[in-house]
PDB file of N, CA, C and O in Angstrom:
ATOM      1  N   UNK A   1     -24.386   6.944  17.619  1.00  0.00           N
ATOM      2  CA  UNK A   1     -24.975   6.873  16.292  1.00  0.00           C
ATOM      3  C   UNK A   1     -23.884   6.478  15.294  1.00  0.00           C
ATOM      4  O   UNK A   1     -22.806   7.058  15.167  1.00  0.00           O
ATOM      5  N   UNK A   2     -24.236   5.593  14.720  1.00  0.00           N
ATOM      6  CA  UNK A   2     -23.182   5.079  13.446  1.00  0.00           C
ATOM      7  C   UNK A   2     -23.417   5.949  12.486  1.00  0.00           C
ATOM      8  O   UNK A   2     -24.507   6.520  12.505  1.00  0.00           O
ATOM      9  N   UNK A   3     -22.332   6.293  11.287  1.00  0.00           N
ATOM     10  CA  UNK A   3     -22.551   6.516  10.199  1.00  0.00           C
ATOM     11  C   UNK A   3     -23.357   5.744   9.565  1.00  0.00           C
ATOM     12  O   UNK A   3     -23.494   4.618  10.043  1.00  0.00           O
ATOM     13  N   UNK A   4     -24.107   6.079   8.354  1.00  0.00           N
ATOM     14  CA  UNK A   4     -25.134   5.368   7.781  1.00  0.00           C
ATOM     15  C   UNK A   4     -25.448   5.782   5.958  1.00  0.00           C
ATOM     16  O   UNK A   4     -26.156   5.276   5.087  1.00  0.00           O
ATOM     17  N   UNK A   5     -24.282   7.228   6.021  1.00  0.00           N
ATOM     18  CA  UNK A   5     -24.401   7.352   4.560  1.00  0.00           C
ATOM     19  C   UNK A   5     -23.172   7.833   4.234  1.00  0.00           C
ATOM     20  O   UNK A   5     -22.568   8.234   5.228  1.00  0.00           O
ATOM     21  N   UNK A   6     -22.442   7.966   2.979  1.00  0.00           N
ATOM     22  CA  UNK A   6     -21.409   8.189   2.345  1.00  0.00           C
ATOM     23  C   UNK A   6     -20.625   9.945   2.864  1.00  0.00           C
ATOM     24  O   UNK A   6     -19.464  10.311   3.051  1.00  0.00           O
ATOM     25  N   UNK A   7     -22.113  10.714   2.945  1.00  0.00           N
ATOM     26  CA  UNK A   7     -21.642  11.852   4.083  1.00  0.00           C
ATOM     27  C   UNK A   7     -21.574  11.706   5.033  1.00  0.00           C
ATOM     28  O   UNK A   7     -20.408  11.984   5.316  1.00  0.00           O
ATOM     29  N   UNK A   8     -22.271  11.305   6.208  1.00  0.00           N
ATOM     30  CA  UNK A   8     -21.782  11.107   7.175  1.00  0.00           C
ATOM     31  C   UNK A   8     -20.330  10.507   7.919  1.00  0.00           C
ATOM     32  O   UNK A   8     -19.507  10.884   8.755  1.00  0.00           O
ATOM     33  N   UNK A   9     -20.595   9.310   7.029  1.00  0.00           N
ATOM     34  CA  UNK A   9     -19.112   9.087   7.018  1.00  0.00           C
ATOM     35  C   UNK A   9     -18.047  10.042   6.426  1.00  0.00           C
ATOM     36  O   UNK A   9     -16.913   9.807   6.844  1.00  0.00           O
ATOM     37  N   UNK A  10     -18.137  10.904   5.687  1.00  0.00           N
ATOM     38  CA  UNK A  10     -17.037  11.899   5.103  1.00  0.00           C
ATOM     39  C   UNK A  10     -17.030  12.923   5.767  1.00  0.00           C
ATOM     40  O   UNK A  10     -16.113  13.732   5.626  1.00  0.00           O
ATOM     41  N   UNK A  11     -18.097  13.144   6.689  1.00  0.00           N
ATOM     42  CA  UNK A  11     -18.102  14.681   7.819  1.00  0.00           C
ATOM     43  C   UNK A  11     -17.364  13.723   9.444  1.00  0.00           C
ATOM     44  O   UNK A  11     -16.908  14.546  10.238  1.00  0.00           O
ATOM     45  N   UNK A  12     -17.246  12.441   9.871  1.00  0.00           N
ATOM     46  CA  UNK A  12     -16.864  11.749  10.840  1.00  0.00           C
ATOM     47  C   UNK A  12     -15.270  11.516  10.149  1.00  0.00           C
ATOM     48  O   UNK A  12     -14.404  11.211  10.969  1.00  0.00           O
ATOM     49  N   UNK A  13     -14.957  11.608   9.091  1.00  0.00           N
ATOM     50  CA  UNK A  13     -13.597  11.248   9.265  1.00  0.00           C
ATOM     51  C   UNK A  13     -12.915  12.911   8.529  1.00  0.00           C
ATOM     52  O   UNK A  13     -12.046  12.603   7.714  1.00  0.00           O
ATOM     53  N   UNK A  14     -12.976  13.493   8.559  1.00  0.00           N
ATOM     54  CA  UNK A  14     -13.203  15.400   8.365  1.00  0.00           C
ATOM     55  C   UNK A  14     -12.709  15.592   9.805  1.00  0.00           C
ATOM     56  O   UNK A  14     -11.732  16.275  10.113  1.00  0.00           O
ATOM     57  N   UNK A  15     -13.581  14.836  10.744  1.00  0.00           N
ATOM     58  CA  UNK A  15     -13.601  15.786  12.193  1.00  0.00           C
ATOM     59  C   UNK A  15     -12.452  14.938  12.638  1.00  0.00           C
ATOM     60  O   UNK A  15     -12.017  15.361  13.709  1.00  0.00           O
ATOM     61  N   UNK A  16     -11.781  13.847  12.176  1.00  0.00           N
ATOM     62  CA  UNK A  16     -10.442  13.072  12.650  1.00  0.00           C
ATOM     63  C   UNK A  16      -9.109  13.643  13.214  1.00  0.00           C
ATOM     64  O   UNK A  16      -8.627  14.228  12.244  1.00  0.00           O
ATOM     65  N   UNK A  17      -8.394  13.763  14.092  1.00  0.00           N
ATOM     66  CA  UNK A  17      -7.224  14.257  14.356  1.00  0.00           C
ATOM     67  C   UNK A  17      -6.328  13.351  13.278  1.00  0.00           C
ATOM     68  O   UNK A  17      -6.643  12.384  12.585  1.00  0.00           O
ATOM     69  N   UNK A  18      -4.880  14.193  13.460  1.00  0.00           N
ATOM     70  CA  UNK A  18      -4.150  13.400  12.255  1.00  0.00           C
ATOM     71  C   UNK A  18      -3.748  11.980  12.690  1.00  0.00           C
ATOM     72  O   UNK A  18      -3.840  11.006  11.943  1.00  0.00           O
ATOM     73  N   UNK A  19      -3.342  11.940  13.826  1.00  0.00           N
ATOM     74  CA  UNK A  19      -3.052  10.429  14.140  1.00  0.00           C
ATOM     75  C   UNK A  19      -4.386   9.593  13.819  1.00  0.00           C
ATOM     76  O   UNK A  19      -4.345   8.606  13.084  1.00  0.00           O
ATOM     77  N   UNK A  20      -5.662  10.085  14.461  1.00  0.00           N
ATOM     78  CA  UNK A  20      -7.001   9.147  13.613  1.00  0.00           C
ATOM     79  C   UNK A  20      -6.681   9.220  12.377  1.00  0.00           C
ATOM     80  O   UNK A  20      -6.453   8.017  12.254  1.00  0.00           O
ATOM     81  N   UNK A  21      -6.455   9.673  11.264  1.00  0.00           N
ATOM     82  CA  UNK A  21      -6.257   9.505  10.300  1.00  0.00           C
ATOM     83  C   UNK A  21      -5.481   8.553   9.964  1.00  0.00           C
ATOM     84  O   UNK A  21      -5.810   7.612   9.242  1.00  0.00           O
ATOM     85  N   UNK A  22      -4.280   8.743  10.515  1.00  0.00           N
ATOM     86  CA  UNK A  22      -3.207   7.557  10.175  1.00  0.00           C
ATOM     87  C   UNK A  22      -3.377   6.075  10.555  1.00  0.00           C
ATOM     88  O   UNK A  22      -3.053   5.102   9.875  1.00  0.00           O
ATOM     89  N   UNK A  23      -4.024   6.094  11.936  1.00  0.00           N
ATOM     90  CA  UNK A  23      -4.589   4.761  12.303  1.00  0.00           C
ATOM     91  C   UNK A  23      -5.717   4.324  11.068  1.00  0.00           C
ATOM     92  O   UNK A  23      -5.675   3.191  10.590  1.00  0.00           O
ATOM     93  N   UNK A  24      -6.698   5.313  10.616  1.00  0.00           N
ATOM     94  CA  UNK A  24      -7.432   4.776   9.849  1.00  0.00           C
ATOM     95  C   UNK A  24      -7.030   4.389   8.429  1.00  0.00           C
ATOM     96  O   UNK A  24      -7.446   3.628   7.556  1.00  0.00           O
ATOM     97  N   UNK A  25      -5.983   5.300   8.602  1.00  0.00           N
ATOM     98  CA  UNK A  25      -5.137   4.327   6.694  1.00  0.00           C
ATOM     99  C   UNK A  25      -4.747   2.989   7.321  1.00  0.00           C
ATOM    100  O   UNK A  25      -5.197   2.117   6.577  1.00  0.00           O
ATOM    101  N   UNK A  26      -4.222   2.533   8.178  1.00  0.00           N
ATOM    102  CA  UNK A  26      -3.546   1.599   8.777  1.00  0.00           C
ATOM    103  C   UNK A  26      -4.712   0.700   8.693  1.00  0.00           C
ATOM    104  O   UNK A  26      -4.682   0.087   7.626  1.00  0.00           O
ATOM    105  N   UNK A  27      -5.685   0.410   9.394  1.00  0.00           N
ATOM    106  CA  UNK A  27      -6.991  -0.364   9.686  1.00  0.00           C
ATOM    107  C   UNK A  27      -7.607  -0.603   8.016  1.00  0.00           C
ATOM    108  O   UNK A  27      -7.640  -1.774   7.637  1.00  0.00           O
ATOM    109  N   UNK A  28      -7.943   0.158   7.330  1.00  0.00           N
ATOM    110  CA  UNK A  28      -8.270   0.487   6.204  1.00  0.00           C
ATOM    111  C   UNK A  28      -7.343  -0.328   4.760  1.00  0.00           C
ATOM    112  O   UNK A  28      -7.761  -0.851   3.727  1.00  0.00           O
ATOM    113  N   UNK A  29      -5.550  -0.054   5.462  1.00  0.00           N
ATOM    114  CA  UNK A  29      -4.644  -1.469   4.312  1.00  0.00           C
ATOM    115  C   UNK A  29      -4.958  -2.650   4.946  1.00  0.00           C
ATOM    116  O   UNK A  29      -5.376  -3.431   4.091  1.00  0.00           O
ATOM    117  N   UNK A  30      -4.956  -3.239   6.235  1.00  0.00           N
ATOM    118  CA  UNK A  30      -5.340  -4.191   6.522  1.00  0.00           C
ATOM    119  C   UNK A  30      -6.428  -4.905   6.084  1.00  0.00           C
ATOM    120  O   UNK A  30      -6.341  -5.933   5.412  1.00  0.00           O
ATOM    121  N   UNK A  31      -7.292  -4.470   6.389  1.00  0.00           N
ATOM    122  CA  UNK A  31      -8.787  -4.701   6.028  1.00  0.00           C
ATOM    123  C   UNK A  31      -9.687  -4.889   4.215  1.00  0.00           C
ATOM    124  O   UNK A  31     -10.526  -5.701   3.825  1.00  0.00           O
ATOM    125  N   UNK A  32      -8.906  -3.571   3.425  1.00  0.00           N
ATOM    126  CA  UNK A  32      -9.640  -3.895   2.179  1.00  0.00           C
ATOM    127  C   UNK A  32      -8.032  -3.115   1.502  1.00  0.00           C
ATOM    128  O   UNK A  32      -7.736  -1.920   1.469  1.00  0.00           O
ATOM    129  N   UNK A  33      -7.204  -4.364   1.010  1.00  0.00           N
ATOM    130  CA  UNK A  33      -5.728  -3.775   0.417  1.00  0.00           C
ATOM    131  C   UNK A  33      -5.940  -3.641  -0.713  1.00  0.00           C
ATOM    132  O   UNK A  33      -6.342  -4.549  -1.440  1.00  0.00           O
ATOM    133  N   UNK A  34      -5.683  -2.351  -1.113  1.00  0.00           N
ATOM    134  CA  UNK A  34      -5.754  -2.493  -2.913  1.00  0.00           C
ATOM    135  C   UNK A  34      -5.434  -3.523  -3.476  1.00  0.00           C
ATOM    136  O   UNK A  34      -4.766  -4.416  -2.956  1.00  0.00           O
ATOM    137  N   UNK A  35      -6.039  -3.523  -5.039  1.00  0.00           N
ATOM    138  CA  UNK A  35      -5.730  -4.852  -5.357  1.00  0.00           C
ATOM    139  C   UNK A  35      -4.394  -4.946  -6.184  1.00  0.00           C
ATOM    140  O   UNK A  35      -4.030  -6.034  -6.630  1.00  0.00           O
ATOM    141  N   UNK A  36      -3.793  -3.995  -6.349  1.00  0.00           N
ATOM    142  CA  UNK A  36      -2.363  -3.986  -6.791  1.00  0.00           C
ATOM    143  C   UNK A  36      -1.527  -4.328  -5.404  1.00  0.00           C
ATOM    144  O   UNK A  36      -0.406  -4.770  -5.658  1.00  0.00           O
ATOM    145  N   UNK A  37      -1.708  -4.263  -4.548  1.00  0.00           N
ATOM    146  CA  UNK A  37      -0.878  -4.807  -3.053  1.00  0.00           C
ATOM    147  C   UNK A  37      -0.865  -5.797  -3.032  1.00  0.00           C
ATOM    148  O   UNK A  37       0.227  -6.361  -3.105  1.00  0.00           O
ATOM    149  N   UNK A  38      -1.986  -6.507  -2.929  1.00  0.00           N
ATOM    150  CA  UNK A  38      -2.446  -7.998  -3.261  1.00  0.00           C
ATOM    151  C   UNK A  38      -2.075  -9.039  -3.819  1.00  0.00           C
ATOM    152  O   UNK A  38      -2.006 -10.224  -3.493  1.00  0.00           O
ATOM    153  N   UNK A  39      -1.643  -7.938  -5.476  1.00  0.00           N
ATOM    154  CA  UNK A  39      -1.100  -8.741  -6.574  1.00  0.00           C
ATOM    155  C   UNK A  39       0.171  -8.979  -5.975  1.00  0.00           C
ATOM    156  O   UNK A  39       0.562 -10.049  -5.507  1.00  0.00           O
ATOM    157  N   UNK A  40       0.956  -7.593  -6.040  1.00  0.00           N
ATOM    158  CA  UNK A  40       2.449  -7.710  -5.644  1.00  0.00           C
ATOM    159  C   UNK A  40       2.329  -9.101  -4.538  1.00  0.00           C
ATOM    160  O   UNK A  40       2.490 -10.247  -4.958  1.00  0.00           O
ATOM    161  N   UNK A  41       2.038  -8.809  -3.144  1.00  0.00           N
ATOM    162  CA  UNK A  41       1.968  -9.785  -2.394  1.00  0.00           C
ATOM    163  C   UNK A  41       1.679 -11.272  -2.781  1.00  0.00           C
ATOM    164  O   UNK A  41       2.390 -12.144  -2.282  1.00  0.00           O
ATOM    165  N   UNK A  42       1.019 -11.492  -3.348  1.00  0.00           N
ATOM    166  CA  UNK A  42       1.082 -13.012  -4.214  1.00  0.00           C
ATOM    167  C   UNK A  42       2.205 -13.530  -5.178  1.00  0.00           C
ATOM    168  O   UNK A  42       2.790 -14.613  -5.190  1.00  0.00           O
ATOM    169  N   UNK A  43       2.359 -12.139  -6.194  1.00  0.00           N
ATOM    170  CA  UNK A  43       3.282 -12.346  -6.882  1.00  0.00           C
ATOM    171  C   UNK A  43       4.666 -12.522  -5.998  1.00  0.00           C
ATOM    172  O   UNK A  43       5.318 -13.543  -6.218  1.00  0.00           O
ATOM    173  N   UNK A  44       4.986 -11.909  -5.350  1.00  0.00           N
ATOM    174  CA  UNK A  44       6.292 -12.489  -3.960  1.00  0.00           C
ATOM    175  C   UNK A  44       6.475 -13.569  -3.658  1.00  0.00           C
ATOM    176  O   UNK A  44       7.567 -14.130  -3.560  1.00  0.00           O
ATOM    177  N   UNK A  45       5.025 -14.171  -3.398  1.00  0.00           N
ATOM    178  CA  UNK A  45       5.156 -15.178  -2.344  1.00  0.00           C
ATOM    179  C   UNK A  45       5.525 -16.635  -3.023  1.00  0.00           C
ATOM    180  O   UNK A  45       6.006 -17.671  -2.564  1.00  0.00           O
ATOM    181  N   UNK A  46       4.906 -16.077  -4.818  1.00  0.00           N
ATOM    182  CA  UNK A  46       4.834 -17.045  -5.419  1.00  0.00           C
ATOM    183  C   UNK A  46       6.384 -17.021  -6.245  1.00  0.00           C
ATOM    184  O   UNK A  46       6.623 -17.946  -7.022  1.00  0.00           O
ATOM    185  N   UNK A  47       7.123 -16.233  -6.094  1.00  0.00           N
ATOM    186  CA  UNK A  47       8.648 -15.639  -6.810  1.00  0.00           C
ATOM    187  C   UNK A  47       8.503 -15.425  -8.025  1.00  0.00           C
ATOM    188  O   UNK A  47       9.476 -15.361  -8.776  1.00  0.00           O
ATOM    189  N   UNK A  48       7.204 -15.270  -8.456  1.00  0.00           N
ATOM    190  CA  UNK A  48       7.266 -14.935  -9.797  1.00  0.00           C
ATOM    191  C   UNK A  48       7.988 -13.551 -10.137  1.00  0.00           C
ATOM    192  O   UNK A  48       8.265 -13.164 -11.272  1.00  0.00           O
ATOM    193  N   UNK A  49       8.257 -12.837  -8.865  1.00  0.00           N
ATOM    194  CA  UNK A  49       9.516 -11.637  -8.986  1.00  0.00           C
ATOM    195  C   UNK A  49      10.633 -11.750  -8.781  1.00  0.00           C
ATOM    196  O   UNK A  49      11.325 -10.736  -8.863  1.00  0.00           O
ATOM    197  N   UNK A  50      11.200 -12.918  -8.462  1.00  0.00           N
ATOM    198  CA  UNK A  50      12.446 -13.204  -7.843  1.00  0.00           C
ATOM    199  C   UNK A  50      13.436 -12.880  -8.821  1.00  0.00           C
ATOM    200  O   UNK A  50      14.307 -12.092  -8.453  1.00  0.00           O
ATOM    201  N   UNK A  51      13.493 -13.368 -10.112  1.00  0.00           N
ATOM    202  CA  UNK A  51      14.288 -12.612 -11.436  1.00  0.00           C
ATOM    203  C   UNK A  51      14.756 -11.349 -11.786  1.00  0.00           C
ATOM    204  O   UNK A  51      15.905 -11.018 -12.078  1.00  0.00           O
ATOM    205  N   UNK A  52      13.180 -10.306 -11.691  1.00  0.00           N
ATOM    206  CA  UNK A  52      13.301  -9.305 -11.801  1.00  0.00           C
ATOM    207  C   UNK A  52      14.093  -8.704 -10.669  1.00  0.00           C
ATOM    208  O   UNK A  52      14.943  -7.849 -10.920  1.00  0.00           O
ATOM    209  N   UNK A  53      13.855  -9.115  -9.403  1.00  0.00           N
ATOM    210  CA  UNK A  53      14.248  -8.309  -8.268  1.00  0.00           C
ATOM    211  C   UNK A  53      16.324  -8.331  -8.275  1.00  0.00           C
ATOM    212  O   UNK A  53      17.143  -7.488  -7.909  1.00  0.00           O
ATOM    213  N   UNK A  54      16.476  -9.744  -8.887  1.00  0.00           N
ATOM    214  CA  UNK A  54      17.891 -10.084  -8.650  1.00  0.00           C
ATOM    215  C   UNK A  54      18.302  -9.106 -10.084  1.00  0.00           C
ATOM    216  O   UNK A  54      19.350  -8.462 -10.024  1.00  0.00           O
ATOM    217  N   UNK A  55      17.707  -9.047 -10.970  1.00  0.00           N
ATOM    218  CA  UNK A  55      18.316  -8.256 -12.370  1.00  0.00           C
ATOM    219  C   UNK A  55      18.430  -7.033 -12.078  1.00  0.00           C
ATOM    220  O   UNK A  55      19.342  -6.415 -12.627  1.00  0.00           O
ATOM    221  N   UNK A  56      17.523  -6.316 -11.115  1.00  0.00           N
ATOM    222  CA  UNK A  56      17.227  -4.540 -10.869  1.00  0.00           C
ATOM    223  C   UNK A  56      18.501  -5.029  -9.489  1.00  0.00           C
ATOM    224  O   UNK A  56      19.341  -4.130  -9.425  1.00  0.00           O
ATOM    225  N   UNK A  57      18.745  -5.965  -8.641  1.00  0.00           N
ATOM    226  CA  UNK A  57      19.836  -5.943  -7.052  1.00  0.00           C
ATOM    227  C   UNK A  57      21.790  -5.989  -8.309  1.00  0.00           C
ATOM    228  O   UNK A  57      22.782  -5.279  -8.146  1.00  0.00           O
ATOM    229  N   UNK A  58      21.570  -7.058  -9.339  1.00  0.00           N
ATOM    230  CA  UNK A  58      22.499  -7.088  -9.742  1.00  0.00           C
ATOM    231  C   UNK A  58      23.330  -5.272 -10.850  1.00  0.00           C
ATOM    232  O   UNK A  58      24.432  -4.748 -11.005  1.00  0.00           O
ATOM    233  N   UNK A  59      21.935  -5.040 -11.279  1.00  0.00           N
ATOM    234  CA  UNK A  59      22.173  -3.454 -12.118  1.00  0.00           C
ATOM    235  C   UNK A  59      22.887  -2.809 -10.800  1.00  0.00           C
ATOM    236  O   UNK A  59      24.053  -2.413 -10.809  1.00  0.00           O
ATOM    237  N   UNK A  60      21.994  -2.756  -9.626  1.00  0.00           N
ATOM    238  CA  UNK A  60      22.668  -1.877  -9.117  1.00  0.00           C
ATOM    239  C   UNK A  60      24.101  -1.959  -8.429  1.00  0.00           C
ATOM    240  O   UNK A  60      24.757  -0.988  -8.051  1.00  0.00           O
ATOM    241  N   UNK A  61      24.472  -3.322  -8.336  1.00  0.00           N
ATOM    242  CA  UNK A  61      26.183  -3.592  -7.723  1.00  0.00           C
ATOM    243  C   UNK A  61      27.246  -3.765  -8.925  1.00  0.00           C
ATOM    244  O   UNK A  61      28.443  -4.028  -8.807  1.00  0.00           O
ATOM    245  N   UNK A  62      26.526  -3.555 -10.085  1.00  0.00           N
ATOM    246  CA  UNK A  62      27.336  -3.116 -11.520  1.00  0.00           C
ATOM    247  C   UNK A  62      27.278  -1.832 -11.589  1.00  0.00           C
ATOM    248  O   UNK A  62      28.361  -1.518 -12.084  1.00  0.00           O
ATOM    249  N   UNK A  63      26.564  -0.706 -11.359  1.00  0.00           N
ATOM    250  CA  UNK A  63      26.930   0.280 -11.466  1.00  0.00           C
ATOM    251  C   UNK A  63      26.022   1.027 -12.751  1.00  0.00           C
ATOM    252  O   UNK A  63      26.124   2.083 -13.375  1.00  0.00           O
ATOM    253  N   UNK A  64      24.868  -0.414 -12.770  1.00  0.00           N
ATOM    254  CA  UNK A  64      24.104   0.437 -14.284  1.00  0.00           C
ATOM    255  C   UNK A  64      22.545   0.720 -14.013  1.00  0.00           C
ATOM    256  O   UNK A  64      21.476   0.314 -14.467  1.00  0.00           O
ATOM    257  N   UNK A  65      22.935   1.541 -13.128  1.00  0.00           N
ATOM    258  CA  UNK A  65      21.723   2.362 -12.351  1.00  0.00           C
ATOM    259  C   UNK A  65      21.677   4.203 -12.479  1.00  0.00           C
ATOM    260  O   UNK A  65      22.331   4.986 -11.790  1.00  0.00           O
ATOM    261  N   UNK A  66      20.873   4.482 -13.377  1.00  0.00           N
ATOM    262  CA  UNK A  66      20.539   6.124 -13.315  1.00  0.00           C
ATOM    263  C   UNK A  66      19.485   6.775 -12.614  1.00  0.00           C
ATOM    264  O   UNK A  66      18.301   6.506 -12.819  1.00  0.00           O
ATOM    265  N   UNK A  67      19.929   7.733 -11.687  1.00  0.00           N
ATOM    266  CA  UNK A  67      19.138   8.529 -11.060  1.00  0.00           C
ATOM    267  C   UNK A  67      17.595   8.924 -11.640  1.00  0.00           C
ATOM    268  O   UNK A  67      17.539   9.355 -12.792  1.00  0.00           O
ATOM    269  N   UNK A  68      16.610   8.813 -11.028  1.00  0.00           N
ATOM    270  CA  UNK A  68      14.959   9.188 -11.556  1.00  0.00           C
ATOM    271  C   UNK A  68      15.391  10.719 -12.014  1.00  0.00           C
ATOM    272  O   UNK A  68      14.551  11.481 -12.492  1.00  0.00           O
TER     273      UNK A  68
END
């Protein structure tokens, strides 16, 4: 029997061991990636971060980096 409603499905992944769980985050980024992942991932591919990434790589081999 498939799930077929929003509970069912929430009492079938309830009864999950933790590794099912983890496989199902796994299957789950693959499949429908947030859309902030997405962005980032485009934004990469397209280097529209490449600036930022070298300004935050260069702060940190200057030494003008503070702890969170």
């Amino acid at each position: 029997m498939s799930p077929k409603t929003l509970k069912e499905i929430e009492r079938a992944i309830g009864s999950l061991t933790t590794q099912e769980v983890q496989e199902l985050y796994v299957w789950l980024d693959q499949h429908f990636p947030q859309p902030i992942d997405a962005r980032v991932q485009s934004d990469l591919s397209a280097g529209s971060l490449d600036t930022a990434i070298q300004r935050a790589l260069d702060d940190e081999t200057n030494g003008r980096l503070r702890p969170l």
